[in-house]
PDB file with one MODEL, atoms N, CA, C and O in Angstrom:
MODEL        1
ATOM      1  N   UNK A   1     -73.880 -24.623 -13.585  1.00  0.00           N
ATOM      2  CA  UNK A   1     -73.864 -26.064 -13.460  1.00  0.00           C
ATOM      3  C   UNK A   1     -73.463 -26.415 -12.030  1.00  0.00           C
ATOM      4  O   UNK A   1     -72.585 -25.777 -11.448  1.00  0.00           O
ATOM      5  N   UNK A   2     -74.228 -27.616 -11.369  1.00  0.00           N
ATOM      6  CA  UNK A   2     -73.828 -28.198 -10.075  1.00  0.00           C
ATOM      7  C   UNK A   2     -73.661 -29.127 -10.316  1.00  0.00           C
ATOM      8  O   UNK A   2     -74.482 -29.809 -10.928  1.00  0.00           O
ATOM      9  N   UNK A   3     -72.286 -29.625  -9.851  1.00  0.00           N
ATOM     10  CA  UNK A   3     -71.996 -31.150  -9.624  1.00  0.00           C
ATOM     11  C   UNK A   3     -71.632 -31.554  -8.248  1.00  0.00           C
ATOM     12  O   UNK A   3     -70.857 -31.000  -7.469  1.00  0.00           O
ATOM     13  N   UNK A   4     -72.499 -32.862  -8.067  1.00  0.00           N
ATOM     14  CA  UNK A   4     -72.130 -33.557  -6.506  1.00  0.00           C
ATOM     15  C   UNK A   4     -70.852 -34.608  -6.810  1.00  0.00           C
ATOM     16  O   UNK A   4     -70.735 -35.606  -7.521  1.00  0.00           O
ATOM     17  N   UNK A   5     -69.962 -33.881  -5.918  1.00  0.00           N
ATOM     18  CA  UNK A   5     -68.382 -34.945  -6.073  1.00  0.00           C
ATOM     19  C   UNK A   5     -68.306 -34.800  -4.567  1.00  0.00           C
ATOM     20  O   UNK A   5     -68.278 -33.778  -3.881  1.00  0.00           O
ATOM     21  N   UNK A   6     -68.272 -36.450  -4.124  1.00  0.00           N
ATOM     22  CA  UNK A   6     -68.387 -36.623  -2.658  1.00  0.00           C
ATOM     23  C   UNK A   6     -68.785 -35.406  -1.757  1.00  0.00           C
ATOM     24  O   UNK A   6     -69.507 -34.740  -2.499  1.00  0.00           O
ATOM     25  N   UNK A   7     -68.723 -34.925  -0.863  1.00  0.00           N
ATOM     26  CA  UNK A   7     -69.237 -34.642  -0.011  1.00  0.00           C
ATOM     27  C   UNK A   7     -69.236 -32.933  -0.270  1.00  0.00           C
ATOM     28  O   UNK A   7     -69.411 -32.149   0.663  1.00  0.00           O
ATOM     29  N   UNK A   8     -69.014 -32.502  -1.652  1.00  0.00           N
ATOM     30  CA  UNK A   8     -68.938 -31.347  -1.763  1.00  0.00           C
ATOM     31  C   UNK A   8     -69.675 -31.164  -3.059  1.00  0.00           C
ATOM     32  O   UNK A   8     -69.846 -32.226  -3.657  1.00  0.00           O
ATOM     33  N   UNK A   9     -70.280 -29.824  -3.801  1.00  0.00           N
ATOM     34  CA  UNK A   9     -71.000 -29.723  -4.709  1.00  0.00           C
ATOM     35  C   UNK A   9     -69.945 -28.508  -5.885  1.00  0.00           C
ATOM     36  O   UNK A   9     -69.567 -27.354  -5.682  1.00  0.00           O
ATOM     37  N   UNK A  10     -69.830 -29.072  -6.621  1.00  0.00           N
ATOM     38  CA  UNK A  10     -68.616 -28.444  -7.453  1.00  0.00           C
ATOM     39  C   UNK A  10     -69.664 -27.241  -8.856  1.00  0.00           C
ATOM     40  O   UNK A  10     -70.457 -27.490  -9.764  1.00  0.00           O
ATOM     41  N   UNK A  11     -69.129 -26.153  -8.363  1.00  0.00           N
ATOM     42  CA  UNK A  11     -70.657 -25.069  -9.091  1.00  0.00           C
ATOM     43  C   UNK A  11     -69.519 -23.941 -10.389  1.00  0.00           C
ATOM     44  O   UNK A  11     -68.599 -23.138 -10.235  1.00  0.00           O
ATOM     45  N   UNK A  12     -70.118 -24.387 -11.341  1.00  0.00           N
ATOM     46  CA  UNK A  12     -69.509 -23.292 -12.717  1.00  0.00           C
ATOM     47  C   UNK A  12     -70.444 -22.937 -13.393  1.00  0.00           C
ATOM     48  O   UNK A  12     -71.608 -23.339 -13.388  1.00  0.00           O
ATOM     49  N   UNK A  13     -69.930 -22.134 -14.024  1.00  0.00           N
ATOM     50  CA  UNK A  13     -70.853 -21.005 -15.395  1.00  0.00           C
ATOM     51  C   UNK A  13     -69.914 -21.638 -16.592  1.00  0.00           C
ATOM     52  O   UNK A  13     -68.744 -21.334 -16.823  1.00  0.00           O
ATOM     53  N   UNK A  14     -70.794 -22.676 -17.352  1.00  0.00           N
ATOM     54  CA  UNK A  14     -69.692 -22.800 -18.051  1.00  0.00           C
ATOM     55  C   UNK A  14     -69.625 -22.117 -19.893  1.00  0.00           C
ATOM     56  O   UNK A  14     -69.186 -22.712 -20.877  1.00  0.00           O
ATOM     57  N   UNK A  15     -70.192 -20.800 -19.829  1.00  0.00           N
ATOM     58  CA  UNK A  15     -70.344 -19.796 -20.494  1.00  0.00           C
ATOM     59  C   UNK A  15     -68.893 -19.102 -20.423  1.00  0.00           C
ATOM     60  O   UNK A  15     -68.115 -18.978 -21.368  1.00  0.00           O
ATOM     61  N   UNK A  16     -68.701 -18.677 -19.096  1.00  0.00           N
ATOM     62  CA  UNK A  16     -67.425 -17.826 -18.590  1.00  0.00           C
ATOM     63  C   UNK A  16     -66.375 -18.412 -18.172  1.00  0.00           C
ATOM     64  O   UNK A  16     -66.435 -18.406 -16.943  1.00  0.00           O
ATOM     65  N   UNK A  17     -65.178 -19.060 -18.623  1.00  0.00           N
ATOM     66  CA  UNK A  17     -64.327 -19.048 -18.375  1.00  0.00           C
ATOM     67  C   UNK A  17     -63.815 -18.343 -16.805  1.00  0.00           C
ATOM     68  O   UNK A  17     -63.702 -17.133 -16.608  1.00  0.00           O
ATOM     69  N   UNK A  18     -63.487 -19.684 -15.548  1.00  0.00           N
ATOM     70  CA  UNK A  18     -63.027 -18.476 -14.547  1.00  0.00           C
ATOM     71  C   UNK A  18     -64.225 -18.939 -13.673  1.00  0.00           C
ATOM     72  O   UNK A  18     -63.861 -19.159 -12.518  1.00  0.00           O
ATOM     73  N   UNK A  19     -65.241 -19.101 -13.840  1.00  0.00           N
ATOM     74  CA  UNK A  19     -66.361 -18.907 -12.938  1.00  0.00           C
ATOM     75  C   UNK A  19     -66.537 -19.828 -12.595  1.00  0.00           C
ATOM     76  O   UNK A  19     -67.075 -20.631 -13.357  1.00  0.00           O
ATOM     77  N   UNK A  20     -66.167 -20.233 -11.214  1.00  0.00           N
ATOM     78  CA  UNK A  20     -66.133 -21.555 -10.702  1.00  0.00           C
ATOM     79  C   UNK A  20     -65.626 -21.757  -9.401  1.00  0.00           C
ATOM     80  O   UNK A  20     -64.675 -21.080  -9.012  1.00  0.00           O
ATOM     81  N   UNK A  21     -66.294 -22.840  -8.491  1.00  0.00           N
ATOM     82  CA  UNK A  21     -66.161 -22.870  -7.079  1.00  0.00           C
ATOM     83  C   UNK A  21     -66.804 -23.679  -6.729  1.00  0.00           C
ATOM     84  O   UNK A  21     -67.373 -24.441  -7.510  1.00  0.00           O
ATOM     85  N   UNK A  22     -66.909 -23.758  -5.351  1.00  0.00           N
ATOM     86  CA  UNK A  22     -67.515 -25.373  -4.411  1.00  0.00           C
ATOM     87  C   UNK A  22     -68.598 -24.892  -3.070  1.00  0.00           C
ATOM     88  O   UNK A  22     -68.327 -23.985  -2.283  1.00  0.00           O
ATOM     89  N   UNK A  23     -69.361 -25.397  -3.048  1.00  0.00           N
ATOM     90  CA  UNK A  23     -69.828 -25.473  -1.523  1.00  0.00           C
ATOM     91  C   UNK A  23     -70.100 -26.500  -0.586  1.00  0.00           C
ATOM     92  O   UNK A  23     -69.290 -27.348  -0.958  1.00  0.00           O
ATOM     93  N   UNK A  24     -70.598 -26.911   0.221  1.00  0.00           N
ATOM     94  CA  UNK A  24     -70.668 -28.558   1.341  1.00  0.00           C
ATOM     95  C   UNK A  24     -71.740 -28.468   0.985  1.00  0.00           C
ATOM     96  O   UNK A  24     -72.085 -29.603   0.658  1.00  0.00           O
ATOM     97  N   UNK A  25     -72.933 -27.438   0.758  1.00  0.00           N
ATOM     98  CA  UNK A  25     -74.079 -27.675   0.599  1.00  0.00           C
ATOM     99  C   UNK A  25     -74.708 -27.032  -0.590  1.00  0.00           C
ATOM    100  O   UNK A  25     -74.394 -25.894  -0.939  1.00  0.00           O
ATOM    101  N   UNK A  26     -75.751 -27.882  -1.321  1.00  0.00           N
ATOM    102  CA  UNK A  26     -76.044 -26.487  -2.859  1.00  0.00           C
ATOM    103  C   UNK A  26     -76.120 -25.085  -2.347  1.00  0.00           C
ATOM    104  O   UNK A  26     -75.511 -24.143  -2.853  1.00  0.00           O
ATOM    105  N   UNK A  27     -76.978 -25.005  -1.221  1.00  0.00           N
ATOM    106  CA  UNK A  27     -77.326 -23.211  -1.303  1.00  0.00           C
ATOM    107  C   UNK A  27     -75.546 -22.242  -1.420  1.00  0.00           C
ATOM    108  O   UNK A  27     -75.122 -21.319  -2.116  1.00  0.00           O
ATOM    109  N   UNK A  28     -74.861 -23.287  -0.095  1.00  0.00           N
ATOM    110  CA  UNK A  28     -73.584 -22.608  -0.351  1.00  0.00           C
ATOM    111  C   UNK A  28     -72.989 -22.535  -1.903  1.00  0.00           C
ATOM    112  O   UNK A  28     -72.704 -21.398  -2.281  1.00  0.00           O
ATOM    113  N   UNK A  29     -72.818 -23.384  -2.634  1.00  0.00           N
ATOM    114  CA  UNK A  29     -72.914 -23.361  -4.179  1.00  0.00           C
ATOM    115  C   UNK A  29     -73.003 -22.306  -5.102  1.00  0.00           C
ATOM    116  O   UNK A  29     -72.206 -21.761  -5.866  1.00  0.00           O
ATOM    117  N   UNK A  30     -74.086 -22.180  -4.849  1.00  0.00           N
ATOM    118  CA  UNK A  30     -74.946 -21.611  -5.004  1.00  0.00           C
ATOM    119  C   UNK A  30     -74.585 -19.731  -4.854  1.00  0.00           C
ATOM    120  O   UNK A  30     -74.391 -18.905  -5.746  1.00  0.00           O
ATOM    121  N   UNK A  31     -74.606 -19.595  -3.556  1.00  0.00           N
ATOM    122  CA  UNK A  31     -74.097 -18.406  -2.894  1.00  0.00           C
ATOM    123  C   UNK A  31     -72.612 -17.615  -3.403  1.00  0.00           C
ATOM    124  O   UNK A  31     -72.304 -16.448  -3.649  1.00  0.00           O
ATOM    125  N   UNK A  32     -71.772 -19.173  -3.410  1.00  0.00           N
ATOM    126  CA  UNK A  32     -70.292 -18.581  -3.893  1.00  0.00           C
ATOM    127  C   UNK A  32     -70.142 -18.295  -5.220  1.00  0.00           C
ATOM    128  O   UNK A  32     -69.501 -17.406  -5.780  1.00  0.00           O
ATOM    129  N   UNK A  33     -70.832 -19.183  -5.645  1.00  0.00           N
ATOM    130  CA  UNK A  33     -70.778 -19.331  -7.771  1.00  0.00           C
ATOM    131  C   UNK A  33     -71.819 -17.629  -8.027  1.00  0.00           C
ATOM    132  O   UNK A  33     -71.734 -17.182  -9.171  1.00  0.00           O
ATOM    133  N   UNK A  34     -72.502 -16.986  -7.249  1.00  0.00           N
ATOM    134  CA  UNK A  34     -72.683 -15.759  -7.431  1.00  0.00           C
ATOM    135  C   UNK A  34     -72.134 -14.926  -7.426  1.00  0.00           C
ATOM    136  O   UNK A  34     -72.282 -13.945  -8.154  1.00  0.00           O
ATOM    137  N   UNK A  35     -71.167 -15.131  -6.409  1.00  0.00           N
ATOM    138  CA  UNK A  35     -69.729 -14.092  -5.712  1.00  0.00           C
ATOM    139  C   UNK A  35     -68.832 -14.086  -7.048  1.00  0.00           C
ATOM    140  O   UNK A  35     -68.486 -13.177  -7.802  1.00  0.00           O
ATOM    141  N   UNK A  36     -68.562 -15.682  -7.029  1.00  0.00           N
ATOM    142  CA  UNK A  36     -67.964 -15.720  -7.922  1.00  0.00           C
ATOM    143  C   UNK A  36     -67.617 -15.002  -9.629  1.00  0.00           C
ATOM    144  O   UNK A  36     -66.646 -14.524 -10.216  1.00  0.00           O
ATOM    145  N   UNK A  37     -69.132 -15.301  -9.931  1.00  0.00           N
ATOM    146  CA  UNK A  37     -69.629 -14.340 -11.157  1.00  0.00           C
ATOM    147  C   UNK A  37     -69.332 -13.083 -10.862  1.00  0.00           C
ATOM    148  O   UNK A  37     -68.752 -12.414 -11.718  1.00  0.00           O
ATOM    149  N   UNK A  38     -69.651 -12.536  -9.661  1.00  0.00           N
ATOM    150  CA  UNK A  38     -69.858 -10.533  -9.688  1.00  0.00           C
ATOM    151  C   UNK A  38     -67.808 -10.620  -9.605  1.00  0.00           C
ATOM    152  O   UNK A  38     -67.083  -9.939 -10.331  1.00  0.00           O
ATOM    153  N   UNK A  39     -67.533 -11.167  -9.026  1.00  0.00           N
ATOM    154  CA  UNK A  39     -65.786 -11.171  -9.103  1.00  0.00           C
ATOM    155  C   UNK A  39     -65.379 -11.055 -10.487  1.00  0.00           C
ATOM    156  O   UNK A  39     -65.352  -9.926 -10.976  1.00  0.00           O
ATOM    157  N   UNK A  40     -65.068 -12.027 -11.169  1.00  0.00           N
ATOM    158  CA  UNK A  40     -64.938 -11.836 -12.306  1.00  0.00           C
ATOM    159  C   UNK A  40     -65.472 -10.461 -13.586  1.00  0.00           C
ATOM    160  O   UNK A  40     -64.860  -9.746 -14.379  1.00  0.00           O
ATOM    161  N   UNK A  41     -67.121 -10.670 -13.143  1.00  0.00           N
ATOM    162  CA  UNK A  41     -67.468  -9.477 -13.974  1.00  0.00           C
ATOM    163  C   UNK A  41     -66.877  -7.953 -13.894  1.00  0.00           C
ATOM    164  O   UNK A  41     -66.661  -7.242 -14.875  1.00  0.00           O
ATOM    165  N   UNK A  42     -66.675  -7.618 -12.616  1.00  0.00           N
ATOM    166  CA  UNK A  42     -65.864  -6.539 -11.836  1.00  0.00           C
ATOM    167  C   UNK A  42     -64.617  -6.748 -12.516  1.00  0.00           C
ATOM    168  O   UNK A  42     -64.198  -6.083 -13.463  1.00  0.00           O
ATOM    169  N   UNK A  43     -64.048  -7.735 -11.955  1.00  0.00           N
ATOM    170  CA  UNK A  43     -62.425  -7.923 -12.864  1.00  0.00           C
ATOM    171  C   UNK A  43     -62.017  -7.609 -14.481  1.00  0.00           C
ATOM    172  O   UNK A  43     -61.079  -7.055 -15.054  1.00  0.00           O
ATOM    173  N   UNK A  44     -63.087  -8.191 -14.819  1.00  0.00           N
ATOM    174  CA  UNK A  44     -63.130  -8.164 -16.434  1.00  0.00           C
ATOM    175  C   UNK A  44     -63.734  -6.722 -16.878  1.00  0.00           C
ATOM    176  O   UNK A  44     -63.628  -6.726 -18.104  1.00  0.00           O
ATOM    177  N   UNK A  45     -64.342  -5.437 -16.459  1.00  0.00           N
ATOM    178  CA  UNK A  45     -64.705  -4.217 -16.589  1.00  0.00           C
ATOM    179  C   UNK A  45     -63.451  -3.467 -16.224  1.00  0.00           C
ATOM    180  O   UNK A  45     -62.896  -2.684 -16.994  1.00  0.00           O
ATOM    181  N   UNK A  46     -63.035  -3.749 -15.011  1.00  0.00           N
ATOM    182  CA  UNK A  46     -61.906  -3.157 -14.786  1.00  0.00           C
ATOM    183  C   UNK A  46     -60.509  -3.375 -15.730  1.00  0.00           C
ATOM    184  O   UNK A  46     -59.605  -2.539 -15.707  1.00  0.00           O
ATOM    185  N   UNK A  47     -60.470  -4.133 -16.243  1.00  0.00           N
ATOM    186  CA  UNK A  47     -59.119  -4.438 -17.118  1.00  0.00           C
ATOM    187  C   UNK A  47     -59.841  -4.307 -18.429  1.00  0.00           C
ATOM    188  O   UNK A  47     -59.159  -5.091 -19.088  1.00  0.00           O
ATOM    189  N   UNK A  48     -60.750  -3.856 -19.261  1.00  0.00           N
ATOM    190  CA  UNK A  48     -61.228  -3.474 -20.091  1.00  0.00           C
ATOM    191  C   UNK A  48     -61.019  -1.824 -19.965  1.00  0.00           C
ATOM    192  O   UNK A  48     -60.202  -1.105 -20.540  1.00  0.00           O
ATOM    193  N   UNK A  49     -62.169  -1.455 -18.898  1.00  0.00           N
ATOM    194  CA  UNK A  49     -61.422   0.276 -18.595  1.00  0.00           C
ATOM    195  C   UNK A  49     -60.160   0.849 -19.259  1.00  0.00           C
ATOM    196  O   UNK A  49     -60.001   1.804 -20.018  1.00  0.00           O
ATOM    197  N   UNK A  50     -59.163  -0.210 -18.626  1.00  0.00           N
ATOM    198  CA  UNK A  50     -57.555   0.313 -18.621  1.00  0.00           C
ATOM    199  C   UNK A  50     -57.454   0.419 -19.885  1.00  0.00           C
ATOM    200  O   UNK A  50     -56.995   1.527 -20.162  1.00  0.00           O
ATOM    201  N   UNK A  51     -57.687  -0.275 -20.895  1.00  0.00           N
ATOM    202  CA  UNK A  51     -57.093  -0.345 -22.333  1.00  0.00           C
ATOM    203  C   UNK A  51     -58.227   0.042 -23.235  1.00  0.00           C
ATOM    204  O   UNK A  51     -58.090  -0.195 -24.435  1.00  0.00           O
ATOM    205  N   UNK A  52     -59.561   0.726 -22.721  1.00  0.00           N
ATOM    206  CA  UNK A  52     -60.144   1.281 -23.695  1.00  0.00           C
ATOM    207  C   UNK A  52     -59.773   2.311 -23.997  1.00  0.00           C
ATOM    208  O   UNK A  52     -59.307   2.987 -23.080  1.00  0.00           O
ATOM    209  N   UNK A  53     -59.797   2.908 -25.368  1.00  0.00           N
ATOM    210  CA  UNK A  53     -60.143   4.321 -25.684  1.00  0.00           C
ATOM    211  C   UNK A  53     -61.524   5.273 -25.009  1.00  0.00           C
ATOM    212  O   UNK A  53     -62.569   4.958 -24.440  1.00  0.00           O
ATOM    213  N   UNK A  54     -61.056   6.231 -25.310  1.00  0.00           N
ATOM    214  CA  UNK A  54     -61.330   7.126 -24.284  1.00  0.00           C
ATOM    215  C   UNK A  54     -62.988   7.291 -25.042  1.00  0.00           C
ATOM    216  O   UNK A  54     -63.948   7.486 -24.296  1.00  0.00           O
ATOM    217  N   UNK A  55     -63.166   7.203 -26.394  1.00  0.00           N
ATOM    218  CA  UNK A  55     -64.362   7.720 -27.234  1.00  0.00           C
ATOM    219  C   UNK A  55     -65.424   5.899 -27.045  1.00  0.00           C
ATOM    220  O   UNK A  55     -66.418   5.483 -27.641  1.00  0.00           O
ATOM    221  N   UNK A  56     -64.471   5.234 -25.837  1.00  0.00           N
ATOM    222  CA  UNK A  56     -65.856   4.129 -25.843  1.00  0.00           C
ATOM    223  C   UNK A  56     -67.356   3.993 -24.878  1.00  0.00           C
ATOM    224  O   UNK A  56     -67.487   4.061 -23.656  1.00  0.00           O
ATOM    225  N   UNK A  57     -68.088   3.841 -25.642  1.00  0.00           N
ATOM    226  CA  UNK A  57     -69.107   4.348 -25.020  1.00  0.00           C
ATOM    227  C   UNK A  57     -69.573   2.554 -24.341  1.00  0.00           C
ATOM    228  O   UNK A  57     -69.618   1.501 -24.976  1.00  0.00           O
ATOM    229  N   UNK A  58     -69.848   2.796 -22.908  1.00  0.00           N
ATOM    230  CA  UNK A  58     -70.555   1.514 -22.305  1.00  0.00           C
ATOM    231  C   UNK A  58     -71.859   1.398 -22.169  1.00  0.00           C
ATOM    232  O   UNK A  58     -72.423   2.284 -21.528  1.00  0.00           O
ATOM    233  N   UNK A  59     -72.481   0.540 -22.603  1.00  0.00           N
ATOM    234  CA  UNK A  59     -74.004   0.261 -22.542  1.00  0.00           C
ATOM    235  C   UNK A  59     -74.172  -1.260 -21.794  1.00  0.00           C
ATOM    236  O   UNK A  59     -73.436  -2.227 -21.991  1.00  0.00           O
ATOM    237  N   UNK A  60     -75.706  -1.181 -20.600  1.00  0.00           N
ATOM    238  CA  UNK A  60     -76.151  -2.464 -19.695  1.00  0.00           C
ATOM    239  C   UNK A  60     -76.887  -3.212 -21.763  1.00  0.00           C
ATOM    240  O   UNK A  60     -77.290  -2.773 -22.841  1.00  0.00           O
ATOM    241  N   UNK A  61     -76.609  -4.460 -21.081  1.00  0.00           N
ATOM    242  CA  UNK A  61     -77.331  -5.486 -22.522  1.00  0.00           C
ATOM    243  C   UNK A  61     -78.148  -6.639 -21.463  1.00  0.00           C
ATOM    244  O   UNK A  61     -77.668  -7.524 -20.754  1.00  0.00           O
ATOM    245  N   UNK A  62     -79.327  -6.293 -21.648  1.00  0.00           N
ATOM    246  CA  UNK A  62     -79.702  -8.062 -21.279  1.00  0.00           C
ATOM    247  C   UNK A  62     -80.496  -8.959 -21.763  1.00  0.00           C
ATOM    248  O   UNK A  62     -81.564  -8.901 -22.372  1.00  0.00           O
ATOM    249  N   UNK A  63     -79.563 -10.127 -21.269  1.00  0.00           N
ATOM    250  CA  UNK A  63     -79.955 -11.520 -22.552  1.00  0.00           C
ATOM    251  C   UNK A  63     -80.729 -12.127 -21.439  1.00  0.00           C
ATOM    252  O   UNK A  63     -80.552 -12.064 -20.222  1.00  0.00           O
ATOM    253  N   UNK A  64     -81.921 -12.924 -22.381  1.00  0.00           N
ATOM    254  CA  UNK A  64     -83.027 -13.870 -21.551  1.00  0.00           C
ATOM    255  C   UNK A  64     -82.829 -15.055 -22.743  1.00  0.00           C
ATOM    256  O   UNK A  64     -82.974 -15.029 -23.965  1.00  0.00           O
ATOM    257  N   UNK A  65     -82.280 -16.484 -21.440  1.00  0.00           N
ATOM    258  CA  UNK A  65     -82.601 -17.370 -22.322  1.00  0.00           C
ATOM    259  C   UNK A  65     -83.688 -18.356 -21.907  1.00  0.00           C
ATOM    260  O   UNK A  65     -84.056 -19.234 -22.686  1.00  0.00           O
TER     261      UNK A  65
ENDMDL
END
């Protein structure tokens, strides 16, 4: 999602909790709310890691909506 709030464009995923940021211009928006996402996703694998069991197996899933 992009929202224009004065002179800045306010950009979330509002799926994910966390994912969220600003740019002056959409592309910047745009650019960071990507960063943003791979941040989190990284974050959230990594603190999953720590507290899985050892017998869990990870699999890629992808959703098309």
């Amino acid at each position: 999602m992009f929202e224009k709030r004065g002179r800045w464009y306010v950009a979330y995923v509002e799926e994910i909790p966390g994912v969220n940021t600003q740019g002056r211009t959409l592309a910047e928006a745009r650019r960071n709310l990507r960063e943003a996402l791979q941040l989190i996703l990284e974050t959230n694998r990594q603190l999953a890691s720590q507290h899985s069991p050892q017998a869990t197996r990870r699999e890629p899933v992808t959703v098309e909506v």
